[in-house]
C-alpha positions in Angstrom: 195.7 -135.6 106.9 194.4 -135.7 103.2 194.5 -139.9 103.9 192.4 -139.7 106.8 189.5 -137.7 104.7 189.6 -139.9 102.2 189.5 -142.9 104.6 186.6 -140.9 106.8 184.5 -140.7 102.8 185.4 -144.1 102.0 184.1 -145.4 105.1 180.9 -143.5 105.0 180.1 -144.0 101.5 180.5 -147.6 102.4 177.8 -147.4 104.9 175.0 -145.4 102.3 172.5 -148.1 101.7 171.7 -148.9 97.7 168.5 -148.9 97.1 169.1 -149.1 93.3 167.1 -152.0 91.5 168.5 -154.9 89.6 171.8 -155.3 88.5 174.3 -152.9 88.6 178.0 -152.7 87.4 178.9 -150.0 89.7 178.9 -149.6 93.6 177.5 -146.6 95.1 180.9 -146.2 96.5 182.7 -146.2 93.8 180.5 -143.6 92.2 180.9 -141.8 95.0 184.5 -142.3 95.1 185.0 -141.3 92.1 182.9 -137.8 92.2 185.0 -136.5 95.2 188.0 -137.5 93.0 187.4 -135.8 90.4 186.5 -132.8 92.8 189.6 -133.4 94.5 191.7 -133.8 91.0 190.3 -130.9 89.8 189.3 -132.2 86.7 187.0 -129.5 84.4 184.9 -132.6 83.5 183.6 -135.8 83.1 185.2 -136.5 79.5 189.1 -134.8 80.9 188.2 -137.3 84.1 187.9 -140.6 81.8 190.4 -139.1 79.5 193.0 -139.3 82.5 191.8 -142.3 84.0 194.7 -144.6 82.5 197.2 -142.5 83.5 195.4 -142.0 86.8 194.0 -145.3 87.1 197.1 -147.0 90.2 196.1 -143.8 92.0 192.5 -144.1 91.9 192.6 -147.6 93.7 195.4 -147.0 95.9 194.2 -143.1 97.3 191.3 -143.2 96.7 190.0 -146.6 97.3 187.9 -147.1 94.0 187.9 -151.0 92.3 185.7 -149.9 89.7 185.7 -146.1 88.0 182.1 -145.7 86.6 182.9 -144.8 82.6 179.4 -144.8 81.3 
């Protein structure tokens, strides 16, 4: 069940238009990704989210579908 809500937010974050100008690093999906994972992780904050992210990082592109974790 927990698959399928992540598939249903990856899907739909895929579908959000960018309207962000000039180059960017990150996808709006991946940011978006990567906030409801660190909801979902329950992670106190931004810095113990990044801190983890090497230990985390197989899990973060396999469950939850992210090729690129925004670290900046």
């Amino acid at each position: 069940m927990y698959d399928q809500l992540v598939e249903i937010l990856s899907e739909s974050f895929r579908k959000v238009p960018d309207h962000r100008q000039g180059s960017t690093e990150y996808s709006l999906h991946d940011c978006s990704m990567s906030a409801f994972s660190m909801f979902a992780l329950k992670d106190p904050s931004s810095l113990s989210f990044m801190s983890n992210y090497a230990a985390r990082k197989d899990n973060l592109t396999q469950v939850f579908k992210i090729n690129k974790v925004p670290s900046k």
